[in-house]
Phi, psi and omega in degrees: 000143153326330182098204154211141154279168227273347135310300178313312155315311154298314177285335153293300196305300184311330175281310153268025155117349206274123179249357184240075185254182193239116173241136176242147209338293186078037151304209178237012169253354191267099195242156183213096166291142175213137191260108179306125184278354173271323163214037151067344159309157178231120182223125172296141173248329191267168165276148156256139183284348189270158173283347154227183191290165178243114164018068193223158183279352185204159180230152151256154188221116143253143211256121165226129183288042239217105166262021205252139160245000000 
């Protein structure tokens, strides 16, 4: 995908309500995985610019005990 650039990004975060944000790289490392809750699989939703994943030492992550489907 294209992306937005970090105005555009902003000017959304700010449209919906958002009073604080973070922008993190948005590389050809930057990828946004989701684990499907019926069957724990993990599958990337986003495009990454490199054509498979890339390596990386470190992650963020957030985690929710959230069971509702």
């Amino acid at each position: 995908s294209m992306g937005m650039t970090l105005r555009q990004t902003g000017a959304l975060l700010q449209a919906l309500g958002a009073t604080a944000a973070l922008n993190l790289d948005g590389g050809g490392s930057s990828a946004l995985a989701l684990r499907d809750l019926a069957t724990g699989a993990v599958r990337i939703v986003n495009t990454p610019s490199d054509p498979v994943e890339r390596p990386v030492g470190n992650a963020m992550a957030v985690l929710s005990t959230c069971t509702a489907r």
